[in-house]
C-alpha positions as CSV (number, residue, x, y, z in Angstrom):
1,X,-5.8,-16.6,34.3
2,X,-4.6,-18.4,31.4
3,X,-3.1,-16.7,28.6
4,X,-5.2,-16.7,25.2
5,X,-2.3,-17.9,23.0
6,X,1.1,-18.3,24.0
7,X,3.7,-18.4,21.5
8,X,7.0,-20.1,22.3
9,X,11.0,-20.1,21.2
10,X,10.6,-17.9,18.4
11,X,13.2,-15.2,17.4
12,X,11.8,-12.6,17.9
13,X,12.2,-9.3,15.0
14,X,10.5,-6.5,17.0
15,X,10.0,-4.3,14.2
16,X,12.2,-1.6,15.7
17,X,15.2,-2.6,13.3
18,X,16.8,-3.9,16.1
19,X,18.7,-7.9,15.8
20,X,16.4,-10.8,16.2
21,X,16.5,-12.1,19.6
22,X,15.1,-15.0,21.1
23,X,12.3,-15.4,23.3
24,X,8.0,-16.2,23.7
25,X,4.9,-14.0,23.6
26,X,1.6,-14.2,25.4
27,X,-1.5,-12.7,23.9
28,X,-4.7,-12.3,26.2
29,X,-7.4,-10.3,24.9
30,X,-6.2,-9.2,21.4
31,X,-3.1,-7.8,22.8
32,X,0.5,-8.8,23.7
33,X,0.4,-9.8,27.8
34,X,4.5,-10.2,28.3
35,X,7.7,-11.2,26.3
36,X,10.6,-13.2,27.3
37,X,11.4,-16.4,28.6
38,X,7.9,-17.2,30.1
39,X,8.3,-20.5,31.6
40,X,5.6,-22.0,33.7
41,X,3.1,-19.9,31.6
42,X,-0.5,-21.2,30.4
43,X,-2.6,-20.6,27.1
44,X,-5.3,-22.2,25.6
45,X,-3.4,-22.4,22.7
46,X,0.1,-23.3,22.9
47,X,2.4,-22.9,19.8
48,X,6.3,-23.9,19.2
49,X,8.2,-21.6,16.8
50,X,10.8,-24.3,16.7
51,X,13.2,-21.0,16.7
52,X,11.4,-19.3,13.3
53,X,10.8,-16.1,13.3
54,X,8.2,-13.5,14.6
55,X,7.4,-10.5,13.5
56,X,4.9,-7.9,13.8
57,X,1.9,-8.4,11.2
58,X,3.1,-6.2,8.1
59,X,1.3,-3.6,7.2
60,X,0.9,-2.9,3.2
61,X,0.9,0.5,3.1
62,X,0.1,1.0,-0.5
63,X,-3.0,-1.2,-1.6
64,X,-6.2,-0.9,-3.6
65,X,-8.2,-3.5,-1.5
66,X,-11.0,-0.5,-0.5
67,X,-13.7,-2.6,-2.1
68,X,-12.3,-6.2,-1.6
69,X,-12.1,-5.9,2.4
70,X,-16.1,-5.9,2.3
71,X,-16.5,-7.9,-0.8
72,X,-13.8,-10.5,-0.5
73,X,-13.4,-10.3,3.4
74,X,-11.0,-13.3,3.8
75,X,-8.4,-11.4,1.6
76,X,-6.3,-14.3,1.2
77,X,-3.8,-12.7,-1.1
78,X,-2.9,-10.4,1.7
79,X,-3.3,-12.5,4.6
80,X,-1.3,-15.6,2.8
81,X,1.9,-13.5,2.6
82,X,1.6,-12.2,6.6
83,X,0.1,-8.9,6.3
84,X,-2.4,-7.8,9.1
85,X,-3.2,-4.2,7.8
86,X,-3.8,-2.8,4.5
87,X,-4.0,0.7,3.8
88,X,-6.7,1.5,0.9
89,X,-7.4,4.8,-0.9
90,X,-4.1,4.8,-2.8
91,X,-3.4,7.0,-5.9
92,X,-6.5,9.6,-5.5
93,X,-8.9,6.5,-5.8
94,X,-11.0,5.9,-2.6
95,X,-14.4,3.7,-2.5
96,X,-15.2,7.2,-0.3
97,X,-17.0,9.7,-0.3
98,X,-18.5,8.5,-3.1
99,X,-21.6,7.3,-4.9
100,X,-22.0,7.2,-8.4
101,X,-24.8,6.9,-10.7
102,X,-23.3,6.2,-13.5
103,X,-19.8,4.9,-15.3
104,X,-16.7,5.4,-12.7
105,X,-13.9,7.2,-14.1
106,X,-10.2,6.0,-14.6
107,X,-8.8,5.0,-12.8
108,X,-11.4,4.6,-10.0
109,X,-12.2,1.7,-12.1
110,X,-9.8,-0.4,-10.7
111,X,-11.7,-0.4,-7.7
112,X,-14.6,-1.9,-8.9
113,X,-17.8,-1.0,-10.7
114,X,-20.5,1.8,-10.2
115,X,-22.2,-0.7,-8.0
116,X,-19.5,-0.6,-5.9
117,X,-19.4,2.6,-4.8
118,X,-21.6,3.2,-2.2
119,X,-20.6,5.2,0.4
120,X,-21.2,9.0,0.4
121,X,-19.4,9.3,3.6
122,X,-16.7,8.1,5.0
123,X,-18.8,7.0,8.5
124,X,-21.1,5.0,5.8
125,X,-17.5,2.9,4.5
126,X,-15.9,2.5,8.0
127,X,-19.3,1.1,9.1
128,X,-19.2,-1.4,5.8
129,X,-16.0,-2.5,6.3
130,X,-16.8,-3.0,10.1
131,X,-19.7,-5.1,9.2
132,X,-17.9,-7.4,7.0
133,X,-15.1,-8.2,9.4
134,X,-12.4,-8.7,7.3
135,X,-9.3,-11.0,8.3
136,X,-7.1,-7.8,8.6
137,X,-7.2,-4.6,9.9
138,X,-8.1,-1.9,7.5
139,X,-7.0,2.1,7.7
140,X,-7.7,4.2,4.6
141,X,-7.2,7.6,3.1
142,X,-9.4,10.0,1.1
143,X,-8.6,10.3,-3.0
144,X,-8.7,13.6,-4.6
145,X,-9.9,11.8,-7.7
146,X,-12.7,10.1,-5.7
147,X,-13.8,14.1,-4.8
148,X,-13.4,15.2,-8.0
149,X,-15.9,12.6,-9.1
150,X,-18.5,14.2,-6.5
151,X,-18.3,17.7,-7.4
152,X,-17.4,18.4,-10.8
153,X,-18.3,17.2,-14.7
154,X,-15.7,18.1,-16.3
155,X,-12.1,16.7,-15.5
156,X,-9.9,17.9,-18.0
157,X,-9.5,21.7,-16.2
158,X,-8.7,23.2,-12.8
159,X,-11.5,22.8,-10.2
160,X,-13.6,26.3,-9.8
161,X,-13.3,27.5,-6.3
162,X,-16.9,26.6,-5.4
163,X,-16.0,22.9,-6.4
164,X,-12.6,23.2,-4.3
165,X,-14.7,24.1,-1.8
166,X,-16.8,21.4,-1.9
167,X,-14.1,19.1,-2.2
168,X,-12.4,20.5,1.0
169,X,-16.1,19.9,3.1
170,X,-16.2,16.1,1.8
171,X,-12.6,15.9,3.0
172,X,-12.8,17.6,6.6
173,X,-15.9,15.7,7.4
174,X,-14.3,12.3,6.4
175,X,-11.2,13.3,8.1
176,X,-13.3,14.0,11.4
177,X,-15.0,10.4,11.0
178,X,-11.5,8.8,11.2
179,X,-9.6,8.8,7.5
180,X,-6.1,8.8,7.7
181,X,-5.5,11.6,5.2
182,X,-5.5,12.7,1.6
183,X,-4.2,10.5,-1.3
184,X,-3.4,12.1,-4.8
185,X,-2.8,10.7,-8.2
186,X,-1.8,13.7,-10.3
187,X,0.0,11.4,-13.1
188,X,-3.6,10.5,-14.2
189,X,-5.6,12.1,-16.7
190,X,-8.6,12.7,-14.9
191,X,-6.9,14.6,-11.9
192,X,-3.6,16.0,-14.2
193,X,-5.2,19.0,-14.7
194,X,-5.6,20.1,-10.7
195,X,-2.9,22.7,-10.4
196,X,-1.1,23.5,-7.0
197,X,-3.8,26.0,-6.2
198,X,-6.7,23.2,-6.2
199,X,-4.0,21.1,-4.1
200,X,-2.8,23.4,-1.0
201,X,-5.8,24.3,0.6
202,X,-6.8,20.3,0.6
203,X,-3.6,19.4,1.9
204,X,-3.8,22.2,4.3
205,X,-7.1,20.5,5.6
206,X,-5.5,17.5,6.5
207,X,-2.5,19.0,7.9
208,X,-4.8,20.9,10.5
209,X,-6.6,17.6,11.2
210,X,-3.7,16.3,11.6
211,X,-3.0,13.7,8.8
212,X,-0.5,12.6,6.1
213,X,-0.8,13.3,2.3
214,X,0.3,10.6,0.2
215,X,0.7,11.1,-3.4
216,X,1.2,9.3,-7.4
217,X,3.8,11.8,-8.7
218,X,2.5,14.2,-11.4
219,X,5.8,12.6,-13.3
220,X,7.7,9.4,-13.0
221,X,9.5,9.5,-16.0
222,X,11.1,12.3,-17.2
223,X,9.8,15.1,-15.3
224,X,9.8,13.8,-11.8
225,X,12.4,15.9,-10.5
226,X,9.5,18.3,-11.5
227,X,7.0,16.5,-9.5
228,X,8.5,16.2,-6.6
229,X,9.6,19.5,-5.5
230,X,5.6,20.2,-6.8
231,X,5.0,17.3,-3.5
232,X,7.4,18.7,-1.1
233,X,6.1,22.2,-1.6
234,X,2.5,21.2,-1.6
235,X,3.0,19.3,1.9
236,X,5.4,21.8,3.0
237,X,2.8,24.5,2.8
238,X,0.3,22.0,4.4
239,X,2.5,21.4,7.5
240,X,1.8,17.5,5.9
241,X,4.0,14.3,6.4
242,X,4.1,13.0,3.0
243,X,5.0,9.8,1.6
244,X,5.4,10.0,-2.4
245,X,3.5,6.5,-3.7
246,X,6.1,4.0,-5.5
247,X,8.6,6.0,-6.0
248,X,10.8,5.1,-9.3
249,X,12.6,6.1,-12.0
250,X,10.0,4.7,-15.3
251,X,10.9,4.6,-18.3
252,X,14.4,3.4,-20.1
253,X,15.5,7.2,-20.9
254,X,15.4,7.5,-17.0
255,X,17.4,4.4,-15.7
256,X,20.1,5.4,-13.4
257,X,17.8,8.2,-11.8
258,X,17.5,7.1,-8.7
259,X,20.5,8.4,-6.8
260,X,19.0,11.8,-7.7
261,X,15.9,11.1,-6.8
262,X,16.9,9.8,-3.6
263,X,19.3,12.4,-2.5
264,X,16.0,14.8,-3.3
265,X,14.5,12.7,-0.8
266,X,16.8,13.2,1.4
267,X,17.2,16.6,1.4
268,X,13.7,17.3,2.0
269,X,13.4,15.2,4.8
270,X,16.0,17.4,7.0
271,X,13.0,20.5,6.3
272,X,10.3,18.3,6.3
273,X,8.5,14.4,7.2
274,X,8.8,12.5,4.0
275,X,8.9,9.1,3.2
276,X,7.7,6.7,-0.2
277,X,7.2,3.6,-0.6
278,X,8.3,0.7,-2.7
279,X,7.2,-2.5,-4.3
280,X,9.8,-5.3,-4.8
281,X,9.7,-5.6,-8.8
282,X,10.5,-3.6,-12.2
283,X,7.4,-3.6,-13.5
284,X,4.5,-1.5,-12.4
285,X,0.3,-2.1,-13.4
286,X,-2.8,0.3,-14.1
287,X,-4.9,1.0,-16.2
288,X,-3.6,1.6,-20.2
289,X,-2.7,4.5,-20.0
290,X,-2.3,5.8,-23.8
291,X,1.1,8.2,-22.3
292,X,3.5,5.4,-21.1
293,X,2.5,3.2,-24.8
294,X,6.3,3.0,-26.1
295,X,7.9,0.3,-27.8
296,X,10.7,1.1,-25.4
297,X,9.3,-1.5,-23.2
298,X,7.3,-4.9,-22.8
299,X,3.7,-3.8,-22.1
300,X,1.2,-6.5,-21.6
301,X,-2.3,-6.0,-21.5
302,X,-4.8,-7.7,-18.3
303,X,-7.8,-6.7,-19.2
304,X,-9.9,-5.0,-22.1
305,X,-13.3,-4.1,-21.5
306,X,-14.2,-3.9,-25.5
307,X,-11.5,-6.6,-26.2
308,X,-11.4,-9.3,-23.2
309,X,-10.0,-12.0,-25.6
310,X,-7.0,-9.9,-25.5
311,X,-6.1,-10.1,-22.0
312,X,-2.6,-11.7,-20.8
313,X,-1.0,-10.4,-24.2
314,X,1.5,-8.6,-25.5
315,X,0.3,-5.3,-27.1
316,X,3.4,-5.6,-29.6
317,X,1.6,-9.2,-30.7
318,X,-2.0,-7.6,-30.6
319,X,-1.0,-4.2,-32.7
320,X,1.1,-6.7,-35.0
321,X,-2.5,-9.1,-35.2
322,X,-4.4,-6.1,-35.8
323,X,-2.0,-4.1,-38.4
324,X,-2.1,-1.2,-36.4
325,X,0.4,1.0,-34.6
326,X,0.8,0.4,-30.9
327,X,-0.6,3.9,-30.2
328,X,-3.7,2.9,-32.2
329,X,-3.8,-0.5,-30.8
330,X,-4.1,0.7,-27.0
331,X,-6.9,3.1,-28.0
332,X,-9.0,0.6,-29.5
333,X,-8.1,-1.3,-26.2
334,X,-9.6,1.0,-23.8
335,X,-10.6,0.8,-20.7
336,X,-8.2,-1.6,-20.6
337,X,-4.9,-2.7,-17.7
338,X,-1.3,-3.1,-18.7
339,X,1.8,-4.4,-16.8
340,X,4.6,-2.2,-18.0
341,X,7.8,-3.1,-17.7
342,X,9.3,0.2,-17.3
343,X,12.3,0.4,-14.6
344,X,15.4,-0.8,-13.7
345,X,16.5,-3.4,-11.3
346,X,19.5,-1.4,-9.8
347,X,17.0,1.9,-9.1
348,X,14.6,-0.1,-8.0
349,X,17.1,-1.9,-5.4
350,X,18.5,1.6,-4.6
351,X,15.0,3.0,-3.6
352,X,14.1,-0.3,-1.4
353,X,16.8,-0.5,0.5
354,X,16.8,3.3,1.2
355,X,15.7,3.7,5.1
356,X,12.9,6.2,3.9
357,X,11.7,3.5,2.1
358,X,8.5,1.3,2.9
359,X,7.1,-1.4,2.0
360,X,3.7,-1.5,-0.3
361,X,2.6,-3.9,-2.9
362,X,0.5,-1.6,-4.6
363,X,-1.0,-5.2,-6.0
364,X,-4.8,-4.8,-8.2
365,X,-7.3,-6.7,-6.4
366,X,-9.9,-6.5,-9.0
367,X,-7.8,-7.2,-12.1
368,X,-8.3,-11.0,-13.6
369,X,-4.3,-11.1,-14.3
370,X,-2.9,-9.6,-11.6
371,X,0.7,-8.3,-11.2
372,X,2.7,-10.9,-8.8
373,X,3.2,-8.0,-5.8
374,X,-0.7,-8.6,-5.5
375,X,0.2,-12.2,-3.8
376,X,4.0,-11.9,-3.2
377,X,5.9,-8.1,-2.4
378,X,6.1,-8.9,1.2
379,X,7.9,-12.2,1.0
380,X,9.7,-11.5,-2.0
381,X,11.5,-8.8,0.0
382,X,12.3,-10.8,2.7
383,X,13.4,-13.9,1.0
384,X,14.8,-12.6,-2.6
385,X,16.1,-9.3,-1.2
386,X,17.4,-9.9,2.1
387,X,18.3,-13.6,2.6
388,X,19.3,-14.1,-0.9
389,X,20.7,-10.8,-2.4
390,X,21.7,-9.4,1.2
391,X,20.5,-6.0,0.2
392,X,19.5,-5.3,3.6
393,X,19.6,-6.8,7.4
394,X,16.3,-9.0,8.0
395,X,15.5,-7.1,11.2
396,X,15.4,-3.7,8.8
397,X,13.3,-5.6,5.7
398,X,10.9,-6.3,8.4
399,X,11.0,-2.2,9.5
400,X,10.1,-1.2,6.7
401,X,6.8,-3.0,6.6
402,X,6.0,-2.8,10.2
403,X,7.6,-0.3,12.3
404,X,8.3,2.6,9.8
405,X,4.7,2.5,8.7
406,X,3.0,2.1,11.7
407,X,5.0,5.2,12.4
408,X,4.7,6.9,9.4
409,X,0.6,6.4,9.0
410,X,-0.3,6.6,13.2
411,X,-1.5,3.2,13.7
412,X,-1.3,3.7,17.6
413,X,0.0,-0.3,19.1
414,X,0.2,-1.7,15.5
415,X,3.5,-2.8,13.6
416,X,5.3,-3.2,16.9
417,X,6.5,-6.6,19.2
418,X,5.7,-5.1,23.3
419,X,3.9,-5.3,25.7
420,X,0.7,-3.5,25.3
421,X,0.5,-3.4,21.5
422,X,-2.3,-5.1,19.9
423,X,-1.6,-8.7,18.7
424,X,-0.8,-8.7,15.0
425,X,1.9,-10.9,14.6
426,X,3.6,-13.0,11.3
427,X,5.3,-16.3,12.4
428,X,7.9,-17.1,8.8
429,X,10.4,-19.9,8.0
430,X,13.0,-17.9,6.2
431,X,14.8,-21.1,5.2
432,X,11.9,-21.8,3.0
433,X,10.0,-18.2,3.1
434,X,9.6,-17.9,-1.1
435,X,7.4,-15.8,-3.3
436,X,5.7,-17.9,-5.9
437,X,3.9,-16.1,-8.2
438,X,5.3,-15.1,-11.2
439,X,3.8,-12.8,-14.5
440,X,2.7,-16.1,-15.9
441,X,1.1,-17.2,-13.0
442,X,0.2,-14.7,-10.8
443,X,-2.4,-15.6,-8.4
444,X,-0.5,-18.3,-5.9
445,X,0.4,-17.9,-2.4
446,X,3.8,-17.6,-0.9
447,X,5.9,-20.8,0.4
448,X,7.0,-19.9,4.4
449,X,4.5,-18.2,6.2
450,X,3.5,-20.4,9.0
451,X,1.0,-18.3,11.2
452,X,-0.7,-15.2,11.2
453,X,-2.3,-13.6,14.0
454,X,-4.4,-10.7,13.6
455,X,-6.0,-8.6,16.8
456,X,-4.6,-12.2,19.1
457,X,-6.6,-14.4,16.7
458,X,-5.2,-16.9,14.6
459,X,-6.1,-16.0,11.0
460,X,-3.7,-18.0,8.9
461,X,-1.9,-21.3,9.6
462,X,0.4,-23.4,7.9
463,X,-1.2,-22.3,4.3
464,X,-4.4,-21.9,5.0
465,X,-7.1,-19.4,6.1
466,X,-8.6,-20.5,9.6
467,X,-11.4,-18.6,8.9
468,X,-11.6,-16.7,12.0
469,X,-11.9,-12.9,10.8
470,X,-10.8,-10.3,13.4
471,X,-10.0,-7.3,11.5
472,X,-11.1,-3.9,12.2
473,X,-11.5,-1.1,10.8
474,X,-8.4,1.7,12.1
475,X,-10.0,4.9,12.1
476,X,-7.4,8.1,13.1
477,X,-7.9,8.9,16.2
478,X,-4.8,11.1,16.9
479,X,-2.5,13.5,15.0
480,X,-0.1,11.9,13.0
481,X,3.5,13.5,13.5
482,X,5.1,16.1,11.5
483,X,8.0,16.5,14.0
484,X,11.5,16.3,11.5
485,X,14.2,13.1,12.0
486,X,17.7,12.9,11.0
487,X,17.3,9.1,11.5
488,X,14.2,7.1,10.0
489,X,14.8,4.5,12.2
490,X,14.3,6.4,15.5
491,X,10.3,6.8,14.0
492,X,9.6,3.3,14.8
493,X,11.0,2.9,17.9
């Protein structure tokens, strides 16, 4: 029986860290059928590397696509720089369990509209995004905002127990139907107020279902020594794996911080499974938030709901236009997005290249000037970080966006070059492999990505979308380990 698609003379970056070696795949059926030097083979579809590499589909495991997968289902911006799984429910904001009436919070807003949330379950979103059939794979986690917006009407305080209750029934029944775990966002002002004791027992839930607890630091700027012992001791009592969401050092009276922060890292993960991920620039994006306004920093604004006109401005220009202070400025803004440009290169660097360290682009969907990690994080670290700056070996670049998170969030057979594992593959020139878009012109594809593959199906080729869909949705259908490593790489192996 003839193979499906058979790819040959690529070099080959497994995803285990290991060196690149040479050699061909055969996919039959969605999966990988053997590796090596398959001569005398057959395929339907026969493609030459011409000696290029091949990796395992990379898997972004920090995204706010929960809407776009069943609204936007090609989800070019993702599938245009090689990534075959995204991993929605980021930051405490999840499209589910949730339905709302009426206007959506902050910053469940970035999400979409009210419209948009419509799924009271997690069953009724895994069906919706199974439905749609996006062009990659989809695996997402529950936010403590989102159940916060089911079960209380007031943010601004701790939850009651009754409502912590409630919260913790939303949670176990989504985690039964297949989420991946809880996300938090305690840096926001609409969950800031939940205190450790409306926390534990939902990270407790998932630890006994078996899944990770990924959270937005209570404090990325001054306090987040603070925050994350809070994190380790929250998924320490949980019996949790926990990855702490972009982890940086913002603001410019904290450049230089991320030594410290690292080596806190560090020394939690000999107790405990703990992990963060990264994105490849100095700037971060959310909603305006009126804490981080300083005129320490370049804050642009990409959207203004009262204001629109305003939109890919500086908010120095628009307070100056409007003869008011920057504080006042931003307040007349709102709701409103901002890029802030609020780290520093070497911390940023520091925390990438860390082997706890993965991959996410934590790139807005929905905004109408995007951040450039929305289009180009995954490229940008392999071609700016690794080929050109040398930061880090290829082989462990690609890692930490395949391997490691596979790992890390228990997508059984993804993120991984066997035999066996399911067929998500990225086919790259690194000679001319280049991220593209910029501040000024965010929304453009990345140069280099030659073919993706996603479940054996050809999804993207040479810069275009096929427009064969074969996504699915990834629902947990295992534990996810909270066994202790003295070596990260070992995880993806």
């Amino acid at each position: 029986m003839p193979d499906d698609l058979l790819i040959r003379n690529a070099m080959l970056l497994d995803g285990s860290g290991a060196p690149p070696f040479a050699g061909d795949v055969a996919i039959r059926g969605g999966r990988i059928m053997a590796i090596g030097i398959l001569k005398g083979r057959e395929a339907t579809t026969v493609i030459d590397a011409d000696g290029r590499y091949l990796a395992p589909g990379f898997i972004d495991v920090h995204t706010h696509d929960d809407t776009n997968v069943i609204r936007t289902p090609d989800m070019l911006p993702k599938l245009s720089q090689g990534v075959t799984t995204v991993v929605v429910g980021n930051c405490g904001i999840s499209a589910s369990p949730v339905s709302l009436a009426s206007e959506v919070p902050d910053p469940m807003n970035l999400l979409g509209r009210a419209e948009d949330f419509r799924y009271p379950s997690f069953a009724t979103y895994a069906e919706a995004v199974d439905k749609a059939v996006p062009s990659v794979n989809v695996a997402a986690l529950v936010g403590h905002t989102s159940l916060r917006s089911q079960v209380m009407d007031d943010f601004a305080r701790p939850a009651q127990a009754s409502e912590i209750a409630a919260m913790e029934r939303l949670l176990r029944r989504a985690l039964d139907e297949g989420a991946l775990g809880l996300s938090s966002g305690l840096a926001y002002r609409n969950a800031f107020h939940a205190p450790t004791a409306e926390m534990a027992p939902l990270v407790a839930a998932v630890g006994e279902a078996g899944g990770i607890y990924t959270t937005h630091l209570r404090d990325e700027f001054a306090g987040l020594p603070g925050a994350m012992d809070e994190a380790f001791a929250t998924a320490r009592h949980g019996r949790v794996p926990l990855v702490i969401s972009h982890l940086k050092c913002a603001g410019a009276g904290n450049w230089g911080g991320a030594p410290h922060a690292l080596k806190k890292l560090e020394d939690a993960a000999r107790h405990q499974r703990a992990h963060c991920d990264c994105y490849p620039y100095t700037a971060g994006s959310s909603t305006l938030d009126l804490g981080q306004v300083s005129d320490e920093i370049e804050i642009t604004i990409t959207w203004s709901e009262p204001h629109p006109e305003q939109a890919r401005r500086p908010l120095t220009a628009i307070a100056e236009e409007w003869k008011l202070s920057l504080l006042e400025t931003a307040e007349r803004l709102q709701p409103a997005g901002a890029v802030y440009h609020n780290m520093s290169e070497d911390d940023m660097r520091r925390v990438l290249a860390h082997p706890l360290s993965m991959v996410g682009s934590d790139g807005l969907p929905n905004d109408p000037h995007p951040h450039p990690r929305l289009w180009g994080a995954f490229p940008r670290v392999l071609a700016h970080y690794s080929r050109d700056l040398a930061l880090m070996p290829l082989a462990e670049a690609v890692r930490k966006m395949t391997g490691l998170s596979a790992a890390n969030f228990g997508l059984t057979d993804r993120g991984v070059i066997r035999e066996g594992a399911y067929a998500d593959l990225t086919l790259f020139n690194l000679e001319t492999l280049e991220d593209t878009a910029d501040y000024a012109t965010p929304i453009a594809p990345a140069q280099g990505i030659e073919l993706v593959v996603v479940n054996g199906t050809i999804a993207y080729r040479q810069g275009a979308a096929t427009g064969e869909r074969a996504g699915r949705m990834l629902r947990r259908t295992r534990r996810i380990p909270n066994t202790l490593t003295q070596n990260s790489k070992e995880e993806s192996q």
